[in-house]
FILUMLUM-547266 format. One record per residue (C-alpha): residue number from 1; residue in three letters; x negated, y, z negated. Coordinates in Angstrom, 2 decimals, padded with zeros to 5 digits, m for minus. Example, Ala and Ser with C-alpha at 12.3 -4.5 7.8 and 13.67 -1.06 7.14 Angstrom:
<recs>
REC   num   residu         x         y         z
REC     1      ALA   m012.30   m004.50   m007.80
REC     2      SER   m013.67   m001.06   m007.14
</recs>
This chain:
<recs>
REC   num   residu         x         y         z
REC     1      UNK    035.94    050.46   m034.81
REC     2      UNK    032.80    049.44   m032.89
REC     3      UNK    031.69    052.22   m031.08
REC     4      UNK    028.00    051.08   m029.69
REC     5      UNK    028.06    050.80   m025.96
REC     6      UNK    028.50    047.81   m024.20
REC     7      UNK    026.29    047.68   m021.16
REC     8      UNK    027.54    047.02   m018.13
REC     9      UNK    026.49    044.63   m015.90
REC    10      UNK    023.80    046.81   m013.94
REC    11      UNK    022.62    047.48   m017.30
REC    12      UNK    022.16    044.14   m018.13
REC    13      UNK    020.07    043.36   m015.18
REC    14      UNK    018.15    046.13   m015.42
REC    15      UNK    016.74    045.41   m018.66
REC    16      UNK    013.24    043.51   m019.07
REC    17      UNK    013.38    039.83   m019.51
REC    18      UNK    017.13    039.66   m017.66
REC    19      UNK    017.70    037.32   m015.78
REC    20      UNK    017.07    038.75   m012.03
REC    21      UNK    015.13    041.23   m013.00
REC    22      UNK    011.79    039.55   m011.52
REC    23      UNK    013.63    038.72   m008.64
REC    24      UNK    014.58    041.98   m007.55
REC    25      UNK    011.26    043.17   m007.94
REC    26      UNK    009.16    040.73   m006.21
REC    27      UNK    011.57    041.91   m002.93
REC    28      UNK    011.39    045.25   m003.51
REC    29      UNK    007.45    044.93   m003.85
REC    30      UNK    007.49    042.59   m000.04
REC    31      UNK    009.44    045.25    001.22
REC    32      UNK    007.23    048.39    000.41
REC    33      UNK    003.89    045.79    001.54
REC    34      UNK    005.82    045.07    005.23
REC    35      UNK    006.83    049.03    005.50
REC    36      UNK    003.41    049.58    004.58
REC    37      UNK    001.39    047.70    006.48
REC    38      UNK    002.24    047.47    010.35
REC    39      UNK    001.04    051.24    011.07
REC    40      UNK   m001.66    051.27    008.59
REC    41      UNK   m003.16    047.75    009.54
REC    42      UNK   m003.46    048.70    012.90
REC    43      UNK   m004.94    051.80    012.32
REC    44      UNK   m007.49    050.57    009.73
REC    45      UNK   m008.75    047.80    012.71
REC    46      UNK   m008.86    050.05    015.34
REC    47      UNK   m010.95    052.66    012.93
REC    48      UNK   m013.42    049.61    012.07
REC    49      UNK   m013.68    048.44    015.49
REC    50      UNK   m014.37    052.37    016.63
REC    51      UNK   m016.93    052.32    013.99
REC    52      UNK   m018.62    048.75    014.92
REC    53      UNK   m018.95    049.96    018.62
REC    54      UNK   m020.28    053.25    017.15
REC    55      UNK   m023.05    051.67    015.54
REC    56      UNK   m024.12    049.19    018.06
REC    57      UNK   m023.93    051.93    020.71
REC    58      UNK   m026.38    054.22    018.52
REC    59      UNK   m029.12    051.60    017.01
REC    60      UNK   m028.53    048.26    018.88
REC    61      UNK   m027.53    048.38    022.86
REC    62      UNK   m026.10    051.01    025.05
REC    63      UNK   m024.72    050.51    028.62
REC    64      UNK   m026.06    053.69    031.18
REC    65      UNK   m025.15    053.71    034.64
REC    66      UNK   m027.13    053.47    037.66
REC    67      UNK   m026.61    056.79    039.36
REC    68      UNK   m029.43    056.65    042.21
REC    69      UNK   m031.48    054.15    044.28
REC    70      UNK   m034.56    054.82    043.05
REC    71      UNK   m034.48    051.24    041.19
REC    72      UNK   m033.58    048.92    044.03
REC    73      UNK   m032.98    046.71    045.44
REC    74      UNK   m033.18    044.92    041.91
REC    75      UNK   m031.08    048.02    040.44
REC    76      UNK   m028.35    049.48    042.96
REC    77      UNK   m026.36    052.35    042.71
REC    78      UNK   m023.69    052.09    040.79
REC    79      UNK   m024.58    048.98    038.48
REC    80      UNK   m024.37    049.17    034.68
REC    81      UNK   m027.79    048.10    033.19
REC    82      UNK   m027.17    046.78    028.81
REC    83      UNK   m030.52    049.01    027.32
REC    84      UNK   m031.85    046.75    024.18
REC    85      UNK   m032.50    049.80    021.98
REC    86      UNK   m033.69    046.89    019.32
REC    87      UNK   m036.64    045.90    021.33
REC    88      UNK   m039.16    048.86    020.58
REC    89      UNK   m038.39    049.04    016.87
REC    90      UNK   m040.49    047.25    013.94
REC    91      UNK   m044.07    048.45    015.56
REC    92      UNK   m043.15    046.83    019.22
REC    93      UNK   m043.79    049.25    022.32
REC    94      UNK   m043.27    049.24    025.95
REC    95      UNK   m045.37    046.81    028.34
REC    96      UNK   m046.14    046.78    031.91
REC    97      UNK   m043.31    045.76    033.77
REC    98      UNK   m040.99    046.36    031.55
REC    99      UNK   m038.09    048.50    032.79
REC   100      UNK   m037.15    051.10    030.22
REC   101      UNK   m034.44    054.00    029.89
REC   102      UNK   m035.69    056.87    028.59
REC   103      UNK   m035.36    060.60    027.49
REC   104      UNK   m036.80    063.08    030.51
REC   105      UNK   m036.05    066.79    028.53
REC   106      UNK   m039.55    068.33    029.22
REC   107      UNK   m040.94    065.77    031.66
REC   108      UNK   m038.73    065.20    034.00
REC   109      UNK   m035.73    066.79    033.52
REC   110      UNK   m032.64    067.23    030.73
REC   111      UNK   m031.22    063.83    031.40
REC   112      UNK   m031.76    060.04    031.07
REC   113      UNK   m034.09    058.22    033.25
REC   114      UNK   m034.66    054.54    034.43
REC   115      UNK   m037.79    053.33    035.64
REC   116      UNK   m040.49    050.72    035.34
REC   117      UNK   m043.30    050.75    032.80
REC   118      UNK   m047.00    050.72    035.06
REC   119      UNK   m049.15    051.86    032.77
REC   120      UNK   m049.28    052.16    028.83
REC   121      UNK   m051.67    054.04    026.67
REC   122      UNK   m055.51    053.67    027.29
REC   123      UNK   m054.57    052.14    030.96
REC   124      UNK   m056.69    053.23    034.36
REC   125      UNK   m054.05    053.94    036.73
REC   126      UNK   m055.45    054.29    040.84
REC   127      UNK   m053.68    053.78    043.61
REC   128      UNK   m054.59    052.67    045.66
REC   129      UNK   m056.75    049.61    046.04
REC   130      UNK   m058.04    048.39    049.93
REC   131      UNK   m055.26    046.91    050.64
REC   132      UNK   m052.87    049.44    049.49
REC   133      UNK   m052.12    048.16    046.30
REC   134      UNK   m052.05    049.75    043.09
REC   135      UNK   m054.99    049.00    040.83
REC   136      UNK   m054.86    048.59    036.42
REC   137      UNK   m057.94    048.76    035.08
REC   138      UNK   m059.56    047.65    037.56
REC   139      UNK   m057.09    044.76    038.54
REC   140      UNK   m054.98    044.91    041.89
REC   141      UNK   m051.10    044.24    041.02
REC   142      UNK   m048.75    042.20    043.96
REC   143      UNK   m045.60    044.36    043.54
REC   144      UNK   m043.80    042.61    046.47
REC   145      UNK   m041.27    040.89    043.96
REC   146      UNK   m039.87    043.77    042.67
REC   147      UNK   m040.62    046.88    045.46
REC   148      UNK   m038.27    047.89    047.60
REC   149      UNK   m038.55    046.10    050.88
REC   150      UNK   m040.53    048.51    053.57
REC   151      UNK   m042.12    050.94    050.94
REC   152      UNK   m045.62    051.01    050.32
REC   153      UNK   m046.86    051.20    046.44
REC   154      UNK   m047.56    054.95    046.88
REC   155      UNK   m047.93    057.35    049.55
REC   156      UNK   m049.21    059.71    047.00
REC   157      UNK   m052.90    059.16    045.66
REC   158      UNK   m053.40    059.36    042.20
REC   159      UNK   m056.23    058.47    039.54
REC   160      UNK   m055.68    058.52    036.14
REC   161      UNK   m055.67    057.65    032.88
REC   162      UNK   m052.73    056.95    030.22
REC   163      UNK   m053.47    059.25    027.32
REC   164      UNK   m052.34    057.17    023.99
REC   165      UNK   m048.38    056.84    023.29
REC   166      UNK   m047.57    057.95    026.62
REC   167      UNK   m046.27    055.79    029.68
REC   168      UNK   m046.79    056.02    033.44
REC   169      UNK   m043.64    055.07    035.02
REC   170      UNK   m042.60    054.56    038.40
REC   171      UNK   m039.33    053.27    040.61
REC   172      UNK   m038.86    050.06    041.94
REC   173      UNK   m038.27    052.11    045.33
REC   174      UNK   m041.00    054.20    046.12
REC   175      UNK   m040.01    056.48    048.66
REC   176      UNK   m036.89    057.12    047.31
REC   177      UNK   m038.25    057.76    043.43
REC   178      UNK   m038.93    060.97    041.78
REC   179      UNK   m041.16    059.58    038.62
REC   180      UNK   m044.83    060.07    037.07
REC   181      UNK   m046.33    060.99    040.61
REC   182      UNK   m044.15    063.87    040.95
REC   183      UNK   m045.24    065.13    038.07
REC   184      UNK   m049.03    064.35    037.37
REC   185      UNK   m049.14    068.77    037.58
REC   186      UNK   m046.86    068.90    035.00
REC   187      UNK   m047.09    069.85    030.94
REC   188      UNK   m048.04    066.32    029.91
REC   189      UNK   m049.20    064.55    033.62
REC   190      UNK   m045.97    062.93    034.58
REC   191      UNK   m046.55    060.39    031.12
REC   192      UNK   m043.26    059.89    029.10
REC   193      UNK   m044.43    059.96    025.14
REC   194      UNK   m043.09    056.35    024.09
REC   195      UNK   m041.28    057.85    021.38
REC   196      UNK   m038.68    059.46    024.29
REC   197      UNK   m037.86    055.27    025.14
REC   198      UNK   m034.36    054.70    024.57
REC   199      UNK   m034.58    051.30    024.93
REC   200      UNK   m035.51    048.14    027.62
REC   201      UNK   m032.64    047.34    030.24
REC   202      UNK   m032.20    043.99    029.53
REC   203      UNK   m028.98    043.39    031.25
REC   204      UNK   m027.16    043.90    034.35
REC   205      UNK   m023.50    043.83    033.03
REC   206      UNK   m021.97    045.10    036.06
REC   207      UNK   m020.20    044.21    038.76
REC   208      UNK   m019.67    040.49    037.76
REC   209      UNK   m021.59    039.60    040.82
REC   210      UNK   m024.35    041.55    040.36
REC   211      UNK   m024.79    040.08    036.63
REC   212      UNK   m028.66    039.01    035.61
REC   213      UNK   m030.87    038.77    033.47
REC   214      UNK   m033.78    041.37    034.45
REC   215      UNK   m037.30    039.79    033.39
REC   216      UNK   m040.50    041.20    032.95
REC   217      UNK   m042.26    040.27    036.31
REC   218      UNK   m045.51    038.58    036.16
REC   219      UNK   m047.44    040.89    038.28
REC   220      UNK   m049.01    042.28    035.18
REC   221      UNK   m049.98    038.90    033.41
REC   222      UNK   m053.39    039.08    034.35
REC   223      UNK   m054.25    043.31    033.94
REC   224      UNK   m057.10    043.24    031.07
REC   225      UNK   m056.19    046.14    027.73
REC   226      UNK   m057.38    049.40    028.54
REC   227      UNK   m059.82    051.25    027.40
REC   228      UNK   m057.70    052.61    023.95
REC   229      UNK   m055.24    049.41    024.24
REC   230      UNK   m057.52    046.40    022.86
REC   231      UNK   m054.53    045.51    020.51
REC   232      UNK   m052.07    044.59    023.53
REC   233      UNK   m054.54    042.02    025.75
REC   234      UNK   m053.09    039.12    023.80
REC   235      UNK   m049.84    039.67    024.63
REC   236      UNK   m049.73    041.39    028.49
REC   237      UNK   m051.09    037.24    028.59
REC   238      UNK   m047.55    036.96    028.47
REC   239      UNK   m044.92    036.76    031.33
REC   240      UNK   m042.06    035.77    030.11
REC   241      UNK   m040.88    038.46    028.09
REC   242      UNK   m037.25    040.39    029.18
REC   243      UNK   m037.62    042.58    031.72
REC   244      UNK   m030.29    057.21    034.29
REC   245      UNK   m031.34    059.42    036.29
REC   246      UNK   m033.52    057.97    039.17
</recs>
């Protein structure tokens, strides 16, 4: 009497090499990759994306928010500025004219700051010339494209000169700007140390209408290198560069 077991016909499929074997595997392999996937794709892209904004936020441009009108009428209240946090790195530094964002813990206060660049290290900063205009090493500046409309360049008299890797900064509208003059008493004379720059607003991103490109004005073109600043004359012969506190 035979008594080995004859499979059944489960058994028979089930064994390697039957026929349908591969079959049923491929599907049951499709079907664990589609259960699989949906929730975990999405989640994967949204963690990459969160970490792509991440990064660009923290070494290559960060939007900050116009909270004040000491910037206008080229920066109003309310206006998102795109800082370039790329264009001080590699041995670059701030110019004249260039509006920057930057750090005021210690200078000006424990928050973020916007203004424009007047003076960089080595630079003789007076105001003000005959005609009421502020002087840069010796050379009057026309500020008319870019002050506020009404405001004189400074109702406060001042005289001085940038100490090395330190900015003088003021607003684009005068009377209605707390910046360096304020604080020429102050630990460190009102200069922000360049290594407190965030970065260069190159961008207004928003409103729509409001959207530009803010350039470095050529007021400046022509202001010789200070005294400790021979290493910048060749390019301040440049105008055409780019361009929260107030």
């Amino acid at each position: 009497m035979d008594t080995e077991a004859q499979p059944t016909e489960r058994d028979r499929s089930s064994r390697p090499g039957t026929p349908g074997t591969e079959e049923r595997s491929r599907f049951a392999l499709v079907s664990r990759i589609t259960e699989w996937l949906p929730g975990r794709w999405i989640t994967l892209t949204l963690f990459v994306c969160l970490l792509f904004l991440l990064l660009l936020n923290t070494f290559v441009a960060q939007p900050f928010q116009i909270p004040s009108g000491s910037m206008e009428q080229g920066l109003r209240i309310g206006d998102r500025v795109l800082v370039n946090k790329f264009a001080y790195r590699f041995g670059a530094e701030p110019r004249r004219g260039d509006v920057v964002v930057f750090d005021g813990t210690g200078y000006f206060g424990d928050a973020d700051y916007i203004k424009r660049v007047v003076g960089v290290g080595g630079d003789h900063v007076v105001c003000c010339d005959k005609k009421g205009r502020i002087e840069v090493n010796g050379r009057s500046v026309d500020e008319t494209a870019f002050l506020y409309p009404g405001d004189s360049p400074s109702t406060v008299p001042f005289d001085i000169v940038v100490p090395d890797g330190r900015l003088f900064v003021l607003g684009d509208h005068r009377s209605d700007s707390s910046d360096s003059r304020d604080h020429l008493g102050s630990p460190g004379g009102g200069m922000i140390p360049v290594g407190d720059v965030i970065g260069r607003a190159d961008w207004i991103v928003w409103p729509a209408a409001h959207w530009t490109h803010l350039h470095r004005p050529a007021a400046y073109a022509r202001v010789p290198a200070g005294a400790a600043a021979g290493a910048l004359a060749p390019q301040e012969k440049q105008s055409n560069g780019a361009g929260a506190h107030g």
